[in-house]
C-alpha positions in Angstrom: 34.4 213.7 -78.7 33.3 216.2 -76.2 29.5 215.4 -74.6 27.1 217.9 -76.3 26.3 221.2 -74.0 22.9 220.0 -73.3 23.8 216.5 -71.8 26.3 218.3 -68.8 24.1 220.6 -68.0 21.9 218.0 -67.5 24.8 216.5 -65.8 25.3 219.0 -63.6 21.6 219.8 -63.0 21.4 215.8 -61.6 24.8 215.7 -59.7 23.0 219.4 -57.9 19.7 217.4 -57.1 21.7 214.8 -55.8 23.6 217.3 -53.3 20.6 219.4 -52.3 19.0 216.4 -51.2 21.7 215.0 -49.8 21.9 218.2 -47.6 18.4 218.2 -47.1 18.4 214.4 -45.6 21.2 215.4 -43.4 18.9 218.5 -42.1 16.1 216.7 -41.2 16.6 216.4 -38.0 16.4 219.4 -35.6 18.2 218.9 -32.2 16.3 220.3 -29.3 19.9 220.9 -27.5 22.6 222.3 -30.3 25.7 223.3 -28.6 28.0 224.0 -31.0 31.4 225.7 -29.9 34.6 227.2 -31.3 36.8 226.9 -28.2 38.9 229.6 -27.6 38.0 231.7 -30.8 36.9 235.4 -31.2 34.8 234.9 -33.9 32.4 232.5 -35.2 33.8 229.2 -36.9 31.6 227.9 -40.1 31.8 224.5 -41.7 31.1 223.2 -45.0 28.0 221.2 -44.0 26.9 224.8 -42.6 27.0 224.5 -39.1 27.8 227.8 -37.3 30.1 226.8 -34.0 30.4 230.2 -32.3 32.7 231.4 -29.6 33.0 229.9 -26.1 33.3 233.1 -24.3 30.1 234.6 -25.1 27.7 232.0 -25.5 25.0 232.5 -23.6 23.6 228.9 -22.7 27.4 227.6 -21.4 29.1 228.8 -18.9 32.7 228.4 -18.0 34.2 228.1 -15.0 37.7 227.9 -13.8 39.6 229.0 -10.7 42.5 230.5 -12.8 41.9 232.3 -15.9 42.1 230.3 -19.3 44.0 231.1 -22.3 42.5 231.5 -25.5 45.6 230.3 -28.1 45.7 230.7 -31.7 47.7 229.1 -33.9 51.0 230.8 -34.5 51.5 233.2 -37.6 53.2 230.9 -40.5 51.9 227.4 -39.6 50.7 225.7 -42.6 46.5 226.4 -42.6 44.6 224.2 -40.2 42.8 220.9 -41.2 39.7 222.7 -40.3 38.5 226.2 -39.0 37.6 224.7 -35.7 41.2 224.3 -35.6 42.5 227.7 -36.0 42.2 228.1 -32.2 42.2 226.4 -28.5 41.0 227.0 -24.9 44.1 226.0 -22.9 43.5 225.6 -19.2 46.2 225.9 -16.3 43.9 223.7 -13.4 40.8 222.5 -13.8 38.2 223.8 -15.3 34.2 223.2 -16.4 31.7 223.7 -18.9 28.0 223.9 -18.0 25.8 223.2 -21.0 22.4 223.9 -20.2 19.8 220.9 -21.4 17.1 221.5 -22.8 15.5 218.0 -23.0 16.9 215.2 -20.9 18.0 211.7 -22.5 20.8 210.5 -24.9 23.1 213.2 -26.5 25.9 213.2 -28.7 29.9 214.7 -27.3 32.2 216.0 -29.5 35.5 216.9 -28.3 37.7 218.4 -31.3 41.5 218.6 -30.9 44.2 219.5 -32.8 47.5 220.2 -31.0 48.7 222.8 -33.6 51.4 224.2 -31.1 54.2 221.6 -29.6 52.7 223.1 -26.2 49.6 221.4 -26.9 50.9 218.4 -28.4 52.8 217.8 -24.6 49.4 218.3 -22.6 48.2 215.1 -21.2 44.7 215.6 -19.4 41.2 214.0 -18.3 38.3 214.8 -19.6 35.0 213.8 -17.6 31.2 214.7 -18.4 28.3 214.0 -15.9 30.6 212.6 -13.3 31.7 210.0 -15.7 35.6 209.8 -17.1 35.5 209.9 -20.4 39.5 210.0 -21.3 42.1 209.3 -18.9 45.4 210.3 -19.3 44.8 211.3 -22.6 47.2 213.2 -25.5 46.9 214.1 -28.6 49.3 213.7 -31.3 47.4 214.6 -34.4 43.8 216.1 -35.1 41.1 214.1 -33.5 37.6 213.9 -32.5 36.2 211.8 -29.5 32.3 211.0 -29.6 30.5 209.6 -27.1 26.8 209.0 -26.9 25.5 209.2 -23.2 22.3 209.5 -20.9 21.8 213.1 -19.6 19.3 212.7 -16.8 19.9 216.3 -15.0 19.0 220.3 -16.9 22.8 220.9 -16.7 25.8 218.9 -18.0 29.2 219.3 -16.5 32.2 219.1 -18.6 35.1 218.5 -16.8 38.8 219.2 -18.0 41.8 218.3 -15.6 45.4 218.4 -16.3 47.6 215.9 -15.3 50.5 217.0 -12.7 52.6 219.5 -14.2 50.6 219.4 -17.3 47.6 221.4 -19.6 45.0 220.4 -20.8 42.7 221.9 -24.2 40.1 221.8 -26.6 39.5 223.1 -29.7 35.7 222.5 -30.3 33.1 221.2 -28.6 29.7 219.6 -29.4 26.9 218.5 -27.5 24.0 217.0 -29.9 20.6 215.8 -28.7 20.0 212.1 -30.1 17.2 211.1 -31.4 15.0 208.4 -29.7 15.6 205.6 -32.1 19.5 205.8 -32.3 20.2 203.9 -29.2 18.1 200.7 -28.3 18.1 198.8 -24.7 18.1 195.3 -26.6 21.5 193.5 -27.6 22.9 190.1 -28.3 26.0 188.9 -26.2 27.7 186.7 -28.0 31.0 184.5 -26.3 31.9 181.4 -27.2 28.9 179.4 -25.5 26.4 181.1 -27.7 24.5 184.1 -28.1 22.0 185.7 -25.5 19.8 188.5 -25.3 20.6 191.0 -22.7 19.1 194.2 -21.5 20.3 197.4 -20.4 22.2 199.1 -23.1 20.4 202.7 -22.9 22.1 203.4 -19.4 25.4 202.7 -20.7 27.9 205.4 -22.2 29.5 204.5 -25.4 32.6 205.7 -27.4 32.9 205.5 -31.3 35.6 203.6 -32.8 34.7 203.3 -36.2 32.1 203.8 -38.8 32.3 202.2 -41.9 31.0 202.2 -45.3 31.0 199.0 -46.6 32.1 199.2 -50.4 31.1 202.8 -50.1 33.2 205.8 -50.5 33.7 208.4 -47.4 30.5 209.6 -46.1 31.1 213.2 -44.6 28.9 215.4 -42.2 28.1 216.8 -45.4 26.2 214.2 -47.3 25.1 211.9 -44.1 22.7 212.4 -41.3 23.9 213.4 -37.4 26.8 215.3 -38.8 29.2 211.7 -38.9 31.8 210.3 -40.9 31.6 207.2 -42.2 35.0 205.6 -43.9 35.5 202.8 -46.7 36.5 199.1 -45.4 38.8 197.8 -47.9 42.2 198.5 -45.0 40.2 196.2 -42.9 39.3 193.6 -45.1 41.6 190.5 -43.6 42.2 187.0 -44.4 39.9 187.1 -47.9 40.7 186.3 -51.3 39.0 189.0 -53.4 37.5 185.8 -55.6 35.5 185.6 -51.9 32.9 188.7 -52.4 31.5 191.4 -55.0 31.0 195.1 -54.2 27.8 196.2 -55.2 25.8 199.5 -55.9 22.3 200.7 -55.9 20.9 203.4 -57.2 17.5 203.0 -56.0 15.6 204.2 -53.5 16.0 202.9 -49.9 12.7 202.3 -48.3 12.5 202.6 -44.7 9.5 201.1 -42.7 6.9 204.1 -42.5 6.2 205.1 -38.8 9.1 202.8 -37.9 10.2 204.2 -34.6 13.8 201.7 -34.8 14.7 202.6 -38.5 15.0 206.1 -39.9 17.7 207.7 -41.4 19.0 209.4 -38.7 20.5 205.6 -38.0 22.0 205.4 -40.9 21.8 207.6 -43.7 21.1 206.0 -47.4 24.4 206.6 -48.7 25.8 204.1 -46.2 23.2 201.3 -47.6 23.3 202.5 -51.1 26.5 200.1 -51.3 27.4 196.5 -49.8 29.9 193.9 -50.0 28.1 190.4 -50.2 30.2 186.8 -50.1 29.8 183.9 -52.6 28.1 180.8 -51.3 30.8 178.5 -48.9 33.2 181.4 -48.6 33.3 184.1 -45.8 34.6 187.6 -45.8 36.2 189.1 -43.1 37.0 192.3 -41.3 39.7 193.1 -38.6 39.4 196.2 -36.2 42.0 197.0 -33.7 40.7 198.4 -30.6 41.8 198.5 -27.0 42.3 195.1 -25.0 39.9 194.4 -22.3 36.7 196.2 -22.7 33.2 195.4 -23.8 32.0 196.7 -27.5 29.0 197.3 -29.2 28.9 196.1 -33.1 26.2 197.5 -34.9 26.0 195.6 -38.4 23.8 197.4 -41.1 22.2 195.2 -43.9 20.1 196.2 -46.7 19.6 193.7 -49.4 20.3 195.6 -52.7 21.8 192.6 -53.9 18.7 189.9 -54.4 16.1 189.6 -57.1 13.7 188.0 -55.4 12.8 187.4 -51.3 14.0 184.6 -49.7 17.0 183.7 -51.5 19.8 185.2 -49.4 20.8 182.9 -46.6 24.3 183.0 -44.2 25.5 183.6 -40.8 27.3 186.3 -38.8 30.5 186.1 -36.6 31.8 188.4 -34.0 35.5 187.7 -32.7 35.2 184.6 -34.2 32.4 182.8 -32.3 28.8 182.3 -34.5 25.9 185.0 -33.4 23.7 184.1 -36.0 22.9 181.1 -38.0 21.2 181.3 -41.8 20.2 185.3 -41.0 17.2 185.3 -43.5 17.2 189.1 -43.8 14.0 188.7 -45.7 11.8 187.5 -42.6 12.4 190.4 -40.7 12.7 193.1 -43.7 9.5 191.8 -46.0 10.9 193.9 -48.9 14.2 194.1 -50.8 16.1 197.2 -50.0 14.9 197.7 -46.1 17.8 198.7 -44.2 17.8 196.6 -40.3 20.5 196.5 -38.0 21.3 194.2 -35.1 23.5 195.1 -32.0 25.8 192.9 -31.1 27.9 192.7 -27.6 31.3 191.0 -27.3 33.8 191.2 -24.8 37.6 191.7 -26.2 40.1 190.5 -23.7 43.9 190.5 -24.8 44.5 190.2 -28.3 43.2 194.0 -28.8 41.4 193.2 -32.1 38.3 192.6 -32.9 37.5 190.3 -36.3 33.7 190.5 -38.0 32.4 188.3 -40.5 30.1 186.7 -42.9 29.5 183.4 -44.4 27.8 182.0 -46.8 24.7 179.4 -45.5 23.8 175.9 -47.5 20.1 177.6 -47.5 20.8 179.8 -49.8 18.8 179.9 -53.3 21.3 182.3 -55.4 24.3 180.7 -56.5 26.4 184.2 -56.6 25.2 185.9 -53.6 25.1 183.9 -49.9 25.6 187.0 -47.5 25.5 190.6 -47.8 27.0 193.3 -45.1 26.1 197.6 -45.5 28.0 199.0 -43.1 28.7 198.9 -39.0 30.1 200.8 -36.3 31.9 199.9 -33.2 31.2 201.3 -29.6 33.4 200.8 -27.0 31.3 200.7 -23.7 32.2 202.2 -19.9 33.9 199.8 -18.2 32.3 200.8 -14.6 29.4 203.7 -13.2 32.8 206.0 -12.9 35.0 205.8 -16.3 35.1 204.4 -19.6 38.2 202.8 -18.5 37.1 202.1 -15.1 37.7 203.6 -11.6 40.6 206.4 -11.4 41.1 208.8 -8.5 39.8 211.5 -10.3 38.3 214.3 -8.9 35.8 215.4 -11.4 34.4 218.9 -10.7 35.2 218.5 -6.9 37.3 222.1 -7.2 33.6 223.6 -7.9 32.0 221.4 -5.1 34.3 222.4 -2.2 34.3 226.0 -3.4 30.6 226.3 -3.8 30.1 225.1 -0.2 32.9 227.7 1.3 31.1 230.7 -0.7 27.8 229.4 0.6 29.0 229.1 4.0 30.7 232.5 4.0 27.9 233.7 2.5 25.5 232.5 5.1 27.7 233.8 7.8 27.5 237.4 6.1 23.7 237.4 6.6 24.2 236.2 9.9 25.9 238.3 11.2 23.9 241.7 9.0 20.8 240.3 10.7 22.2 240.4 13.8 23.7 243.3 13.5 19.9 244.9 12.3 17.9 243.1 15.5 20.2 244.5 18.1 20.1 248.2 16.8 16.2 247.8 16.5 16.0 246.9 20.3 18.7 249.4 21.3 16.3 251.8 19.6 12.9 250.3 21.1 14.8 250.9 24.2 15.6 254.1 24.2 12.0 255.1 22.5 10.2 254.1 25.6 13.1 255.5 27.9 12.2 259.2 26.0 8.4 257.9 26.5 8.7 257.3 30.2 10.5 260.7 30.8 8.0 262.6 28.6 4.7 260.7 29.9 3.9 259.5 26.1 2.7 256.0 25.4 1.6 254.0 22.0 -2.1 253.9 21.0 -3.9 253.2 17.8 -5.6 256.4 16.1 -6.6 257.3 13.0 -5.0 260.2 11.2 -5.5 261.9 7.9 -3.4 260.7 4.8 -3.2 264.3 3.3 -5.4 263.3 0.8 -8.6 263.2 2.4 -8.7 259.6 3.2 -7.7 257.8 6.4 -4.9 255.9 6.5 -4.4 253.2 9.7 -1.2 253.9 10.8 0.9 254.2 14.1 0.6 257.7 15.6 2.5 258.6 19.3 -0.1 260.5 21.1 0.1 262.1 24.4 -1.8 259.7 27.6 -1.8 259.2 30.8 -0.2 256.7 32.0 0.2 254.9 36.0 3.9 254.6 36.7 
């Protein structure tokens, strides 16, 4: 029987609110540096979240710079439609070649690079892409559509993206963003863990960091749509490994997540509430387990999210936490450092992956825990993959980065220099030359220089230098 008219427009009146606040959540922030560009295009690009990307070529806070011209491509007439409209065109470039954002307000910002090889051209480009100084890809190709993000310090008024092609090579880009960060997203604090324990170290907000994944834990797909900071968060179940399903529950919540008021750590622009609206907890004296494969031989952050939507009451949910397989916490009583059910805290983990080229997450139920269905609960993480040195995310290449600009700047400096040089010069000796032959005339015509004042045509006296006949002792 069909649902009276009355209940879906109701329905439909709720699922609305739902979006309209899920839009507003995601608009809350205002980035004081918002540069959003459509690489290559001659017309604006808009996205379904309502972002406005607009054309490389005329924008009037970057600047491009290249020592060969750089091809604006389009995607050829008859290829099936693009996955997105930043994708329906490319800046292809020949050497290399720079962007200069301008910044606005120094600190941590978000990198978007967009590509999507739509022409087999493209798809055979292999290129590096730098920012700041810093190699951010090396050797890099794409195959299929992808978006890099990286989250680095700016600490200068202008930042330098840098695209090189590799020897007999292009390189392109279909989009670009650069995002300031808010304050809270990136911490200093984070716990090493290795196999002889966990420590505290310092010194994360100088580092540069690469997103691997996002995930939702139990959750569906959150899109730039419906989250905060324009990301994409994906479902875990691929990654789930080694676990019975007997092992954990999926939850839902439908409540309201409450974040700490005048928190300066926790705000949605960490995580947005869809992302902690969901969980995936493990039964007491079972663990649940997640496998990530990620490159061999570099240093990750793992950001785990928990929010207990799961508990009745406060201090019932006891269990530990493993990264790579070594224990980084022991009986994590989420309710000692939350105070309140639903409170959404996070805790940054650091672990160094060395040859197997996956890293494995988990959580396990504790003995101390009260609730015989629920022993551990887990919202939703991201991995970062960290630089590897001060030059490169995957250390030190001989890769001139902007050098093309350096070296040129100094030879149209010098040049430019030697111009003036020479035009004042030039000026000096014609002024003596004329000195010269001034008094020459002088001497012959017994005139000399003296002060007197003489009448400005107006009525008034104006000082100014008058030759007036004298006599002069030769």
């Amino acid at each position: 029987m069909a649902a009276p008219p009355t209940s879906r427009r109701l329905a439909l009146g709720l699922i609305l609110i739902g979006a309209l606040c899920s839009a507003a959540a995601a608009a809350r922030f205002a980035p004081v540096d918002n540069h959003l560009l459509a690489c290559g295009a001659a017309a604006p690009a808009v996205l379904p979240d309502g972002r406005r990307f607009v054309p490389d070529s005329g924008c009037a806070s970057t600047r491009l710079r290249s020592s060969s011209p750089s091809l604006s491509s389009a995607a050829p007439p008859g290829s099936p439609p693009p996955p997105s409209p930043l994708h329906a065109s490319a800046r292809v470039f020949s050497c290399r070649a720079s962007y200069d954002l301008a910044v606005r307000r120094r600190g941590h910002h978000i990198l978007r690079l967009h590509f999507y090889p739509f022409a087999p051209a493209l798809a055979a480009s292999r290129f590096h892409v730098g920012a700041a100084g810093l190699l951010l890809l090396h050797n890099f190709t794409a195959s299929s559509p992808v978006v890099k993000e990286f989250i680095l310090p700016v600490d200068s008024d202008v930042l330098v993206l840098t695209f090189v092609p590799d020897s007999g090579s292009t390189a392109f880009v279909n989009a670009i963003e650069l995002v300031s960060a808010p304050e809270e997203l990136v911490g200093d604090i984070g716990t090493l863990v290795t196999s002889g324990g966990a420590a505290q170290i310092h010194g994360l907000s100088s580092q540069v960091f690469e997103t691997l994944y996002r995930i939702n834990v139990a959750g569906r797909k959150v899109t730039p749509f419906n989250g905060t900071l324009w990301r994409t968060w994906v479902n875990d179940e691929k990654f789930l490994v080694d676990t019975h399903s007997a092992n954990y529950r999926a939850w839902s919540f439908s409540g309201r997540i409450a974040y700490p008021k005048g928190s300066r750590q926790m705000t949605r622009e960490v995580a947005p509430d869809n992302v902690y609206n969901s969980a995936r907890s493990v039964r007491p004296g079972a663990n649940v387990t997640w496998g990530f494969p990620v490159p061999a031989g570099s240093r990750y952050l793992v950001r785990m999210h928990f929010c207990d939507i799961a508990s009745k009451v406060l201090y019932e949910l006891y269990f530990n936490i493993y990264v790579n397989g070594d224990l980084a916490v022991k009986d994590f009583d989420l309710s000692s450092v939350t105070g309140f059910l639903a409170y959404p805290y996070y805790i940054d983990f650091i672990v160094d992956v060395k040859d197997e080229g996956i890293l494995k997450l988990a959580i396990g139920g504790s003995k101390k825990s009260l609730s015989d269905e629920v022993s551990g609960i887990l919202n939703a993480l991201e991995i970062m993959r960290m630089n590897k040195t001060s030059g490169g995310m995957d250390g030190d290449f001989s890769i001139d980065l902007d050098m093309e600009y350096v070296v040129g700047k100094g030879i149209g400096e010098f040049a430019r220099s030697l111009l003036c040089g020479f035009i004042f010069a030039g000026l000096f000796v014609a002024l003596v030359m004329l000195v010269l032959r001034l008094r020459t005339e002088l001497r012959n015509n017994g005139a000399a220089w003296s002060w007197r004042p003489m009448d400005s045509g107006e009525g008034k006296l104006a000082r100014a230098y008058q030759l007036v006949p004298s006599k002069t002792d030769y």
